[in-house]
C-alpha positions in Angstrom: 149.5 107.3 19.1 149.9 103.6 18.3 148.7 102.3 15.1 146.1 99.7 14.6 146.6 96.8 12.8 144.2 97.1 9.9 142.8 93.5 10.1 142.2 93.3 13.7 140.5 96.9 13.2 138.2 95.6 10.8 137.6 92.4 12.7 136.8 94.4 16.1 134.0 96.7 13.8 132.5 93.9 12.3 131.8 91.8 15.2 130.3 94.6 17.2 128.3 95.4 14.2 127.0 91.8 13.5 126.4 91.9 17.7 125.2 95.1 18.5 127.2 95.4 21.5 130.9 95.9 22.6 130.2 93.3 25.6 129.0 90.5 23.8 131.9 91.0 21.0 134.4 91.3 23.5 133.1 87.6 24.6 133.0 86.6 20.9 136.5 87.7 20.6 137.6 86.6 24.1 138.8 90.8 24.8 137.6 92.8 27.6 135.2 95.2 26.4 137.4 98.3 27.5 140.0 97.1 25.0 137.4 97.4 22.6 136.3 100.3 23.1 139.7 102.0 23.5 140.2 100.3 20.1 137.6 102.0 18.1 138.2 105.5 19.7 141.6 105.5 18.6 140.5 104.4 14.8 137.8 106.8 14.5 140.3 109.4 15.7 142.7 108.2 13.5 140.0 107.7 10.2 138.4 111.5 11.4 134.8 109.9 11.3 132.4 108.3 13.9 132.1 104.4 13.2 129.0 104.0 15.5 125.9 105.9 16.9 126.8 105.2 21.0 123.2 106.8 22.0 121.4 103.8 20.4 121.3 100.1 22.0 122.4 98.2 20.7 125.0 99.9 18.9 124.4 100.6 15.3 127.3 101.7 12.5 126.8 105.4 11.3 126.8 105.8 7.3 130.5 106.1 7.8 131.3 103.2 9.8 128.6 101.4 7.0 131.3 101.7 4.3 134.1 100.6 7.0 132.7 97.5 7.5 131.6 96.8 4.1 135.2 97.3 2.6 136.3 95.1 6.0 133.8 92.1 4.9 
């Protein structure tokens, strides 16, 4: 498996966060939303946690993906 540039990692979380969806980041950061996605699978199988609750809309960061994104900002 590929690694993930830490930067663009913490980047792709925090925009999704701040947006609430993987669609409208993807427009934000001009990336098709299946990028995205694909993305944060492989980091939260890489980091062993979940970085977001996918039943809720729009998307919110579990207490795990909370601390990801406050060490990213």
């Amino acid at each position: 498996m590929k690694k993930i540039d830490n930067l663009e990692c913490y980047r792709i979380v925090c925009a999704i966060a701040s947006c609430g969806s993987v669609r409208e980041a993807g427009l934000q950061l001009s990336q098709e939303p299946s990028n995205l996605f694909r993305l944060i699978r492989q980091l939260e199988q890489e980091l062993g946690i979940l970085l977001f609750e996918r039943q809720s809309r729009p998307m919110r960061l579990t207490a795990q993906g909370e601390i990801f994104c406050s060490h990213a900002q």
